[in-house]
C-alpha positions in Angstrom: 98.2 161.1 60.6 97.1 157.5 60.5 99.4 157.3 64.1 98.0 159.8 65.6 94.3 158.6 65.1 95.3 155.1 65.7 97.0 155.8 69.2 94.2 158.1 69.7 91.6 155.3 69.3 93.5 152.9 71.4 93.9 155.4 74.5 90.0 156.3 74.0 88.9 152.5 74.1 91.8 152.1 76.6 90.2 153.3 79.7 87.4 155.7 80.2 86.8 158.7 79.0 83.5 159.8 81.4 83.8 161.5 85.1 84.1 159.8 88.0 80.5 161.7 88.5 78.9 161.9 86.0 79.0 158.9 83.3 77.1 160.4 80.9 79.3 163.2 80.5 83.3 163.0 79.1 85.9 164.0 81.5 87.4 167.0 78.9 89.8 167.6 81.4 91.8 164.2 81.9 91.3 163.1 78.3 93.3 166.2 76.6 96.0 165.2 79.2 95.9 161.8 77.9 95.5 162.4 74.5 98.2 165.1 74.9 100.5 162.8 76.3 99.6 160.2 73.9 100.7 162.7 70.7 103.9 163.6 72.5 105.1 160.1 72.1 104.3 160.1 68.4 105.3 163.8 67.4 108.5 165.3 68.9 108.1 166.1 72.5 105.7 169.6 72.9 105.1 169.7 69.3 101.4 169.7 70.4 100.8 171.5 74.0 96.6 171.5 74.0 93.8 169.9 72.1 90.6 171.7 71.4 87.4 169.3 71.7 84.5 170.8 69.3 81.1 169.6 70.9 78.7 167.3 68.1 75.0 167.3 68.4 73.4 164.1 67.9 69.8 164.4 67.0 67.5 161.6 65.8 66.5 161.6 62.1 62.6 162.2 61.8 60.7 160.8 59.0 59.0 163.4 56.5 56.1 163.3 56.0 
């Protein structure tokens, strides 16, 4: 596991991870590839054929009161 999250880190601060279009959004697309590819070097080849992204919602912490 600690290879897989490191490579994973390196290819996600490697190059970018937003579209072309829209750089407030992350290219799902052409980042499983890459991370895909990326786990296929680690793991035997095809041990992992798809990654499932889960989506996090970031909200601001508000003071009680």
């Amino acid at each position: 596991m600690p290879f897989l999250q490191d490579a994973f880190l390196r290819e996600l601060n490697g190059a970018t991870i937003a579209k072309a279009d829209d750089p407030k959004s992350v290219d799902e697309t052409a980042l499983k590839a890459r991370l895909v590819a990326r786990v296929n070097q680690i793991l035997p080849a095809g041990t992992v054929a798809e990654l499932k992204f889960q989506p996090i919602v970031v909200a601001p912490v508000r003071a009680q009161q």
